[in-house]
C-alpha positions in Angstrom: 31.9 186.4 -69.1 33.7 183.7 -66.9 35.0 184.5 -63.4 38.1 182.9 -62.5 38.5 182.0 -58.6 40.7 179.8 -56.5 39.5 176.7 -55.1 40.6 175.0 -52.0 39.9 172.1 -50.2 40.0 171.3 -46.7 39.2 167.3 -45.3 36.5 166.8 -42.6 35.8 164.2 -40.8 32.1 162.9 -40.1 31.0 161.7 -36.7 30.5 158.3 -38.4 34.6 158.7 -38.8 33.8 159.2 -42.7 36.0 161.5 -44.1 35.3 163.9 -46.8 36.3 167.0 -48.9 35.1 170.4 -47.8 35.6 173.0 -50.9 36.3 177.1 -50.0 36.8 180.4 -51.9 36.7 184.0 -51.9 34.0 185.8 -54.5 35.1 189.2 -55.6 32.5 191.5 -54.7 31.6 194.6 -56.6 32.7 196.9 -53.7 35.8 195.5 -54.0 35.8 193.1 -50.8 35.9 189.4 -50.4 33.0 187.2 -49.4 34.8 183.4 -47.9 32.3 180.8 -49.4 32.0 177.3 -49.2 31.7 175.7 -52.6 29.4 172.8 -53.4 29.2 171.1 -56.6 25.3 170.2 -57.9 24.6 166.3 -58.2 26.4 164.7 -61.1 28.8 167.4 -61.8 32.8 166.8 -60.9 34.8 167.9 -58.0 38.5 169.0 -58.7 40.6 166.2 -58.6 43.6 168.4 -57.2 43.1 171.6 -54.8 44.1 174.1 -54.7 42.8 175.3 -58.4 41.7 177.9 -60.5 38.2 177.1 -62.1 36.0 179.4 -64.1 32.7 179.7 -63.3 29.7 181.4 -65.2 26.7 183.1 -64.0 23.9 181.1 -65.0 25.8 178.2 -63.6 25.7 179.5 -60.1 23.7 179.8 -57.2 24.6 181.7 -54.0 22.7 181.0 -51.2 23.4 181.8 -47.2 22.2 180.4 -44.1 21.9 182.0 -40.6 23.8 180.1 -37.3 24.6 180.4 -33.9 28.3 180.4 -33.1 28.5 177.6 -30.1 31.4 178.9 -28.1 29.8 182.6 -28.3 26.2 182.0 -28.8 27.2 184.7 -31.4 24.6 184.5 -34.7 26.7 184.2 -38.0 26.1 184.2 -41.9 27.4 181.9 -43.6 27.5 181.8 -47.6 27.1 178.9 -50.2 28.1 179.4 -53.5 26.6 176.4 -55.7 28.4 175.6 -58.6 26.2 173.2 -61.7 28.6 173.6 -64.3 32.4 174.9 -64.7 35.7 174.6 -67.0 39.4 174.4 -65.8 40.8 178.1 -65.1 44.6 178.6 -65.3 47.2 176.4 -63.7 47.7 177.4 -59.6 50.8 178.6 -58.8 51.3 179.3 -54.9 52.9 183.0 -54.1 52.5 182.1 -50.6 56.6 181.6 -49.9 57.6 184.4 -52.1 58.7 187.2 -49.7 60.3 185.1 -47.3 63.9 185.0 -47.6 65.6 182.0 -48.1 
């Protein structure tokens, strides 16, 4: 069974003055909360060419891995996840609700 999430993508910019495409979303967790992950895409497989999107994922073509770090204005230590994508399909087209209680 496919899970269908929400891809968006934020631009970085290296020290080098490179720029490049950093890729987030949320995972559904079983106790009903959202874990924020950034999303990498394995060597050779494609990167959405548009974000935000909806991909589907499967299972046993993902990878979730995490990393401790040390917060440098607090010196607090974080987790941070990494969900590692090797294979996915096109999910259904994004439409933004963002705008749609505002009164216009």
């Amino acid at each position: 069974m496919a899970l269908e999430i929400t891809i968006y993508g934020k631009t970085k910019k290296a020290a080098s003055g490179q720029t490049f495409m950093v890729y987030l979303s949320r995972l559904p967790m079983q106790d009903g909360t959202q874990l924020p992950v950034t999303v990498r895409f394995e060597e050779g497989v494609p990167k959405p060419k548009t974000t935000p999107c909806n991909i589907k994922i499967e299972k046993e073509n993902t990878h979730l891995g995490s990393r401790k770090y040390k917060r440098a204005d607090t010196d607090e230590e974080q987790l941070s996840w990494t969900l590692w994508v090797s294979a996915w399909s096109v999910g259904t087209e994004y439409v933004d609700h963002s705008m749609d209680g505002v009164a216009f």
